[in-house]
C-alpha positions as CSV (number, residue, x, y, z in Angstrom):
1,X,-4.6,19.6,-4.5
2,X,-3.0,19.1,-7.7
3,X,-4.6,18.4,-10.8
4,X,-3.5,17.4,-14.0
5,X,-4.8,17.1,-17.8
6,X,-5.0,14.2,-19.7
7,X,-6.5,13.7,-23.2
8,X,-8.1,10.8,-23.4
9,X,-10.6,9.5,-27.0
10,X,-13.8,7.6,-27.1
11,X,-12.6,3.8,-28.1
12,X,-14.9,1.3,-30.4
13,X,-12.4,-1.5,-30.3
14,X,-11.9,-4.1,-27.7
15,X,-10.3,-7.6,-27.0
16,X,-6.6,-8.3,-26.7
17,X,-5.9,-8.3,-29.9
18,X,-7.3,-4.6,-30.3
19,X,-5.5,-3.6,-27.0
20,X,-2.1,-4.8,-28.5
21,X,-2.2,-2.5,-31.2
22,X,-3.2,0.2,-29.3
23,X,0.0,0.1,-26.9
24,X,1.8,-0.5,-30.4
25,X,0.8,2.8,-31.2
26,X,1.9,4.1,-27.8
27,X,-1.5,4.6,-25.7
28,X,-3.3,1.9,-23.7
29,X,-6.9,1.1,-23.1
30,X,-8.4,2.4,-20.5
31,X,-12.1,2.8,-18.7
32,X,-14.0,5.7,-17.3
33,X,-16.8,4.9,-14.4
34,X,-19.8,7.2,-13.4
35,X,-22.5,6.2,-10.9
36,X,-22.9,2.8,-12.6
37,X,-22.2,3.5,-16.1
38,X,-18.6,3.1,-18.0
39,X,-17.2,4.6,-20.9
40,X,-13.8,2.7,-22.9
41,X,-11.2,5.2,-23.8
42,X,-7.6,5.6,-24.8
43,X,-5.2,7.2,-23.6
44,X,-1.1,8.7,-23.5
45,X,0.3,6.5,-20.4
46,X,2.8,9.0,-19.9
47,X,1.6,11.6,-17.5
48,X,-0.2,8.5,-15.6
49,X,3.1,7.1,-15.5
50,X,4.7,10.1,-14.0
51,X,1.9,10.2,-11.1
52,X,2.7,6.6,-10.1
53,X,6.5,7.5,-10.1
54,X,5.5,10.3,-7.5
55,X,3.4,7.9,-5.4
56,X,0.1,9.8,-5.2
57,X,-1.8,9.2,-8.6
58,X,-5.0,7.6,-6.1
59,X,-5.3,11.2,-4.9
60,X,-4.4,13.2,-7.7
61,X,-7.8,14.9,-9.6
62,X,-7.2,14.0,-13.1
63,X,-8.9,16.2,-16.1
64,X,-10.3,13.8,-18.6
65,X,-10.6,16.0,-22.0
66,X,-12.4,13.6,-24.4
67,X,-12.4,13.5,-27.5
68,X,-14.6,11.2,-30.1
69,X,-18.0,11.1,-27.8
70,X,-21.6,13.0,-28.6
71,X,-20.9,14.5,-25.2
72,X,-17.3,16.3,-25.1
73,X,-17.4,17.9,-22.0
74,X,-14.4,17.6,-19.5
75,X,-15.0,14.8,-16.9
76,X,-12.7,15.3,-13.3
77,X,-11.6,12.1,-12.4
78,X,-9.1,9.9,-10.0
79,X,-7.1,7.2,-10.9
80,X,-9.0,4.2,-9.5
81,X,-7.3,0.9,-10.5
82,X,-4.5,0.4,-13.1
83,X,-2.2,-2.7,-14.5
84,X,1.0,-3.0,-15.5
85,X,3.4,-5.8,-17.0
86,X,5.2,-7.8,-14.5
87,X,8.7,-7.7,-16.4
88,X,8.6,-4.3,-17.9
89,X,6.9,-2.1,-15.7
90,X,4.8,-0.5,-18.5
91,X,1.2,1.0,-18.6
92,X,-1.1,-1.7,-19.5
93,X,-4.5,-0.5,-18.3
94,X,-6.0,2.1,-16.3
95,X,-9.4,2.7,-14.6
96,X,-10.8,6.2,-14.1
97,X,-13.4,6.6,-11.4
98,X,-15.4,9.9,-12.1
99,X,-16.1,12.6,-9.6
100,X,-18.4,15.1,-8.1
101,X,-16.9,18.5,-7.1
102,X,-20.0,18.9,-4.9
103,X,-19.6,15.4,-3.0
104,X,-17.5,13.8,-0.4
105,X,-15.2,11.2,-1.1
106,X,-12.7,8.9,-0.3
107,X,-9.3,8.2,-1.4
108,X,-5.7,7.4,0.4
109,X,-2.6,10.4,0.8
110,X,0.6,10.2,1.8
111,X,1.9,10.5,5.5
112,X,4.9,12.8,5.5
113,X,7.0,14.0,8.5
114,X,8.2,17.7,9.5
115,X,12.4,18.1,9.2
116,X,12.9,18.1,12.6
117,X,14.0,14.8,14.1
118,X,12.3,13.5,16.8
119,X,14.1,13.9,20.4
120,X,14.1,10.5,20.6
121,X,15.9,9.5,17.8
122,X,18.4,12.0,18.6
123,X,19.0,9.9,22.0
124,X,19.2,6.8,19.9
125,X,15.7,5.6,19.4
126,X,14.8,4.1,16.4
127,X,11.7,5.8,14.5
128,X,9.6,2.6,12.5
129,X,7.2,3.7,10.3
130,X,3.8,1.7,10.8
131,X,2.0,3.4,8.1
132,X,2.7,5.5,5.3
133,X,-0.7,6.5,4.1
134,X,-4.3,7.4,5.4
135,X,-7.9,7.4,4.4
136,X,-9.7,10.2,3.9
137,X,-13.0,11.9,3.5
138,X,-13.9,15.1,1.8
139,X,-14.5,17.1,-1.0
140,X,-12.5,16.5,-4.3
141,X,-11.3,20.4,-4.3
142,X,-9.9,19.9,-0.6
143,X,-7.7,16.3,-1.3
144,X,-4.7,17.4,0.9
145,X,-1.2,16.1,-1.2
146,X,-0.5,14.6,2.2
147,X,-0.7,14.5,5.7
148,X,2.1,16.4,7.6
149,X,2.9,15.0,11.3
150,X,5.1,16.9,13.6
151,X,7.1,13.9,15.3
152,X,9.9,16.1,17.1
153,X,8.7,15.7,20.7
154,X,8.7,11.8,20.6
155,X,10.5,10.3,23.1
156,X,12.1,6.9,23.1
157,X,8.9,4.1,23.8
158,X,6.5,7.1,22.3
159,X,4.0,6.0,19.7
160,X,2.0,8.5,17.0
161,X,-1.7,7.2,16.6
162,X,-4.5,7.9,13.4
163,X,-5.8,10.2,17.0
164,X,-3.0,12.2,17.3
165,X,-2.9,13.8,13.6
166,X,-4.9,16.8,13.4
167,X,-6.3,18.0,10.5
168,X,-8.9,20.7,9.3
169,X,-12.7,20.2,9.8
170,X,-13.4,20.0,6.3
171,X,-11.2,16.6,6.1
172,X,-12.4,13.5,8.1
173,X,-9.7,11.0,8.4
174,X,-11.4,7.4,8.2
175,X,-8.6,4.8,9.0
176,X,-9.1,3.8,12.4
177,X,-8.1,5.8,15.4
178,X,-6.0,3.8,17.8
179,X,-3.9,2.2,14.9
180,X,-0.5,3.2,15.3
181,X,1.4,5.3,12.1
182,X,4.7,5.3,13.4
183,X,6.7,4.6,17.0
184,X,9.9,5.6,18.5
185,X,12.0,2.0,19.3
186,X,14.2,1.3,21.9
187,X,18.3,0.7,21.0
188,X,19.2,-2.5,20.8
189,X,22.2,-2.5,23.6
190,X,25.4,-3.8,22.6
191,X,25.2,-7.2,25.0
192,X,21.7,-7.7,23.9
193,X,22.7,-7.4,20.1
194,X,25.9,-10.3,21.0
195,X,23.0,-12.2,22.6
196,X,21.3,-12.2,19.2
197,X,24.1,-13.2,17.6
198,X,25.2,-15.7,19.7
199,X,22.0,-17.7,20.6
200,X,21.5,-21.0,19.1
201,X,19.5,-21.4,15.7
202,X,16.1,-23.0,16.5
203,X,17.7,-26.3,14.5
204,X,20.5,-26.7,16.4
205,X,18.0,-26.0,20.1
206,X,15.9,-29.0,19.3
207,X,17.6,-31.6,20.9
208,X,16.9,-35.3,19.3
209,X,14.3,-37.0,20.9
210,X,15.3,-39.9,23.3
211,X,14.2,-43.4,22.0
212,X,11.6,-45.2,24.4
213,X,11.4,-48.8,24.5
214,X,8.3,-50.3,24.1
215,X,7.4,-52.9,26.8
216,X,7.1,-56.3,25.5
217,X,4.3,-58.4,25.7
218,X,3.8,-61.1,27.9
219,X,4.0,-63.6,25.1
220,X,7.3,-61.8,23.8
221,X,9.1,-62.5,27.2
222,X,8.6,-65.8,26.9
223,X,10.2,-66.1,24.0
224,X,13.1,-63.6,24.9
225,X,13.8,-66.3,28.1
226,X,13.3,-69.5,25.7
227,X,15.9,-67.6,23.2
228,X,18.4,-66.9,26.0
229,X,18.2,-70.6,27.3
């Protein structure tokens, strides 16, 4: 599993107003969390950034080397939570979860297929991708970067289940069993793809509803005959 080092300082300061001038000055707030107790630090968003961009930061062990606390010590961490700004993109915030390299424990990696195309794909199946990620349980040290499948000997109708993915003993994949990660769809035939395109809209299928007259009342018919005399 990859690991990466990140310098992070001890922060006094909070609020928004304190958190402004921090990404002014090009880091971003940030908070670490051990067994029930949290730490505020600061932080470089680039090399987060950078994990986000490759789509596994949640899995990635992260190197916490702090500065500006009594205790200095390296923490190992994983990227817990994070928040960015919904017109830029940027860094706002980041949460740190602190680990135990002797203890189990849980985080999500990548589903990634071999080269080889599956057999029914190369008859004209279409592969659809159910899930691109799993749950996991094991030590921090043995985080696999992802989980390779071998999909070449799926035939057309063929579906890949959490069952089917086999991984070492020291990894115990939690998501459950029978759901489906991926599956091998039928063509759509030419006549059945004109039938598509050729069917009504639902609009134009609802037909209008006929108009039912309601019965008069005895009282009514009497006037009705009275009117036509």
């Amino acid at each position: 599993m990859e690991k990466i080092s990140v310098d992070v300082s001890v922060r006094e300061g909070r609020g928004k107003g304190f958190a402004r001038s921090l990404r002014r000055g090009g880091r971003i707030p940030a908070v670490l969390y051990s067994k029930g107790d949290s730490t505020p630090i600061s932080l470089d968003p680039t090399k987060v950034r950078k994990l986000l961009m490759l789509g596994h930061a949640e899995s990635t062990l992260i190197d916490l080397k702090i500065g500006g606390a009594a205790d200095q010590s390296d923490r190992i961490a994983i990227l817990r939570d994070y928040q960015t700004d919904p017109v830029t993109g940027e860094l706002l915030h980041a949460d740190f979860f602190e680990v135990s390299m002797a203890e189990k424990i849980r985080v999500t990696v990548p589903v990634e297929l071999t080269a080889e195309t599956p057999a029914g794909v190369k008859e004209g199946g279409i592969l659809q991708f159910v899930m691109r990620e799993v749950e996991v349980e094991c030590l921090p040290s043995l985080i696999p970067d992802n989980i390779i499948v071998d999909v070449s000997k799926l035939n057309i109708g063929d579906n890949l289940h959490i069952r089917d993915i086999k991984v070492s003993e020291e990894i115990k994949i939690i998501t459950d069993p029978e759901q489906v990660v991926l599956a091998i769809a039928s063509p759509v035939s030419q006549e059945k793809l004109d039938q598509l395109l050729t069917a009504p809209s639902a609009a134009e299928a609802v037909k209008e509803p006929e108009l039912v007259k309601k019965p008069a009342k005895e009282g009514e018919k009497a006037e009705e005959k009275e009117g036509k005399a």
